[in-house]
C-alpha positions in Angstrom: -67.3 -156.8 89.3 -64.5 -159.3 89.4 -64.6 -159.0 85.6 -64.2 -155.1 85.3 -61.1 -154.8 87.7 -59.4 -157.2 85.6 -60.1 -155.5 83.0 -59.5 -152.3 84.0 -55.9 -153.2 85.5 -55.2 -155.3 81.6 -55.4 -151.6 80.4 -53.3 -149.8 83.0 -50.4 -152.2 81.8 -51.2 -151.9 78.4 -50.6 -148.6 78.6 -47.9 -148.2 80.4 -46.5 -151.0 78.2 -47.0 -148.3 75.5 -45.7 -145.2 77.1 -41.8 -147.1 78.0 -42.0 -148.4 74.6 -42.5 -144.3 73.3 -40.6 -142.8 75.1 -37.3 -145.3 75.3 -38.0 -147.3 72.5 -38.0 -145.3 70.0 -34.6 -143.8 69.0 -35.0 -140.2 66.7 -31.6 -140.6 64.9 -32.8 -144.1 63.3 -35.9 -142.7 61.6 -35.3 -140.1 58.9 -39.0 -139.3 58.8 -41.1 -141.0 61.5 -44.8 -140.6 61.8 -44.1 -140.1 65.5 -42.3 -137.0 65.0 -44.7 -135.2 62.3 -47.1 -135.9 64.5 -45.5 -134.2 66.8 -44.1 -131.7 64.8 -40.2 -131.7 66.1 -39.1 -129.4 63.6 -39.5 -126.3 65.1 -38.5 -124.5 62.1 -41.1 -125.0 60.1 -42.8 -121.8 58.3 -46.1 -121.4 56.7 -46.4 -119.7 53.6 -49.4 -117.3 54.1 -49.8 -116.7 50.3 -50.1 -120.9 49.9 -52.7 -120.7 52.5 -54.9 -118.1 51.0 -54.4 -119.9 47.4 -55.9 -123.4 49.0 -58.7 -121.5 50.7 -59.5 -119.3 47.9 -59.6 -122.7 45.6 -61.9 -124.4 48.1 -64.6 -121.4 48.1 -64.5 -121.9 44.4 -64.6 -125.5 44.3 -67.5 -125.1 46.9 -69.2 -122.3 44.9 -69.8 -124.4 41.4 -70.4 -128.0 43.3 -74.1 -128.7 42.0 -76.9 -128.9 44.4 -78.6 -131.4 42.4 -79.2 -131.6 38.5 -82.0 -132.7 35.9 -82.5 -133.4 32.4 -84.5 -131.4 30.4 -84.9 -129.5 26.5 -82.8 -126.4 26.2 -84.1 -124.7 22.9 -83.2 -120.5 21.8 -84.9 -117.8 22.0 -84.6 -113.4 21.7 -85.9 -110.5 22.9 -87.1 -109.5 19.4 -89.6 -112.5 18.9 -93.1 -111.9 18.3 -94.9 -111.1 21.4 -91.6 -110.6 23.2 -91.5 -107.0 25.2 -88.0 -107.4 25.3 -87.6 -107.1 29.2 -87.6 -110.2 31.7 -89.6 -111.5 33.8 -87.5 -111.9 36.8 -85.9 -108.7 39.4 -84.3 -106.5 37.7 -86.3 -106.9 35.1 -83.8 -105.4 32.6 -84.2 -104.8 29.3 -82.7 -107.3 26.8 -83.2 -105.5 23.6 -80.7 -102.9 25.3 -78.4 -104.7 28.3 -77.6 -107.8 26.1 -77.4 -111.4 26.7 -75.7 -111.2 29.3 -76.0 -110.8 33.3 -73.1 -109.6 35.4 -73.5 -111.8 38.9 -72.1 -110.7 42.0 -70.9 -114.4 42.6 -70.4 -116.0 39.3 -69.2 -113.6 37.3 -70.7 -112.8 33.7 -73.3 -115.5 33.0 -75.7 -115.9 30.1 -79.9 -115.4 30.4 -82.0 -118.5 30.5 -86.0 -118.6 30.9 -87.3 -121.2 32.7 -90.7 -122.4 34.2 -91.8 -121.8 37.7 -89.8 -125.2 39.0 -86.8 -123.1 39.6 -86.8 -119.5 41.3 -85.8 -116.4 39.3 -81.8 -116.2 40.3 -81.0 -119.7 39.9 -77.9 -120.2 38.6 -77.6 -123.1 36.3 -74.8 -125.2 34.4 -75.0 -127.0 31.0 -72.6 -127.7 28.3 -73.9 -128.5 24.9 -70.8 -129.1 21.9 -72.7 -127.0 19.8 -73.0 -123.5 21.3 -69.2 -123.6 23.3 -67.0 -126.7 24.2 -66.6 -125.3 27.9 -69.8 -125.4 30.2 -72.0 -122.7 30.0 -73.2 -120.9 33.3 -76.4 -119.2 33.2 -78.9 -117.5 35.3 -82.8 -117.6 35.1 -84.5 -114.6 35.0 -87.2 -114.9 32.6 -90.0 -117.4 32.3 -92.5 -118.5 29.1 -91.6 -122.4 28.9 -92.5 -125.4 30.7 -91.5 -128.2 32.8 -87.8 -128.9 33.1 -87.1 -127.1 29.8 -84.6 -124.0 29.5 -84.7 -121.4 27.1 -81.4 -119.7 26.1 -81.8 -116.0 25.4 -79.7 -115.1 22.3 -79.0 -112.9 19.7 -81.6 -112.7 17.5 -84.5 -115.8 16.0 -82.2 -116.5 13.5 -79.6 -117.5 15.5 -81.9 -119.7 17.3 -83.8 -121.4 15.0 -79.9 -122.2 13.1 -77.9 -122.7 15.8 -79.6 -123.8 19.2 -82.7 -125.7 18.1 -84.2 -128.0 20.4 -81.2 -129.8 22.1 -83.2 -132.7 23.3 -82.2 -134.6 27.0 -79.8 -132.3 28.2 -78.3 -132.4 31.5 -78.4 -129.4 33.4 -76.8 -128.8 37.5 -78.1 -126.4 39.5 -75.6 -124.5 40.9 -77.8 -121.6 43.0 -80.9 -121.7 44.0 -82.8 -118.6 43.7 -81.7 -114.8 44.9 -82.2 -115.4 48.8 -81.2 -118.9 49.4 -77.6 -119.0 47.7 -75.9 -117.7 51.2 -77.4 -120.6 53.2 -76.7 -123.3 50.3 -73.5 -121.8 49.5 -72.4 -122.4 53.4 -74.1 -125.9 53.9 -72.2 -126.9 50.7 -68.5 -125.2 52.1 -69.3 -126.9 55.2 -69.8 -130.6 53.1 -66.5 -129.9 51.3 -64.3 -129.7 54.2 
């Protein structure tokens, strides 16, 4: 008990010891920039710049948007809508039509992103990232919404079987991020990922 008053009474004077020190210690006109005054923000004329504000926050939504969930290596190899045994539609919601919509899928999130089958490892909606030289020397963003391969493999929809016999291939050990996982989960992820980043 004898311990804990001591104690107690060491810091009473310690900080007090502090306080003096604070407030009559310290003279303002000897520091041009003092940590003790931004902490305490002296300058009352200081002004935020809204439009600064909503550019940092709008670049940390993005930032937290395209941070991967996790990523794995797989084949990415070509394919079309006009192959044999190909209807031409997809086998994901909304199951367009490829033969007539394109390549292409406009994402409420992401933007215009390109078609990718996958296997059954990863839900239709998934939005994936990958860059391979070859096809574009910026990262290509894709969604899955078709299926027909196996494994960790993806299969990039494309113009025509020409195209992808000559110009995708097999592209052998690629590395590809998962940015969005499925159609109902991305909200949830997104947030728990927003929430990591700050």
């Amino acid at each position: 008990m004898k311990q804990y008053v001591i104690s107690r009474i060491l810091m009473t004077v310690e900080f007090i010891i502090i306080f003096v020190f604070i407030i009559f210690g310290i003279n303002k006109g000897t520091f041009s920039v003092s940590s003790l005054s931004i902490a305490l923000n002296t300058d009352y004329e200081k002004n935020l710049d809204s439009s600064i504000i909503k550019k940092n926050q709008s670049e940390l939504y993005t930032q937290g948007i395209y941070n991967p969930l996790y990523s794995f290596t797989g084949d990415l190899t070509g394919y079309a809508g006009d192959c044999p045994l190909c209807s031409g539609y997809l086998a994901c919601p909304p199951r367009t039509n490829v033969l007539k919509e394109g390549i292409y899928y406009n994402d409420k999130t992401y933007g215009t992103v390109r078609i990718v089958a996958s296997s059954r490892n990863y839900p239709c909606g998934t939005i994936i990232r990958f860059k391979v030289n070859k096809l574009s020397s910026e990262p290509i963003y894709a969604i899955i919404l078709d299926r027909g391969v196996g494994g960790n493999d993806i299969d990039l929809l494309v113009e025509n079987e020409d195209f992808a016999r000559k110009n995708v291939g097999r592209v052998r050990n690629t590395k590809f991020e998962v940015i969005r996982e499925g159609w109902k989960k991305w909200v949830l992820i997104t947030i728990k990922h927003l929430v990591k980043t700050f």
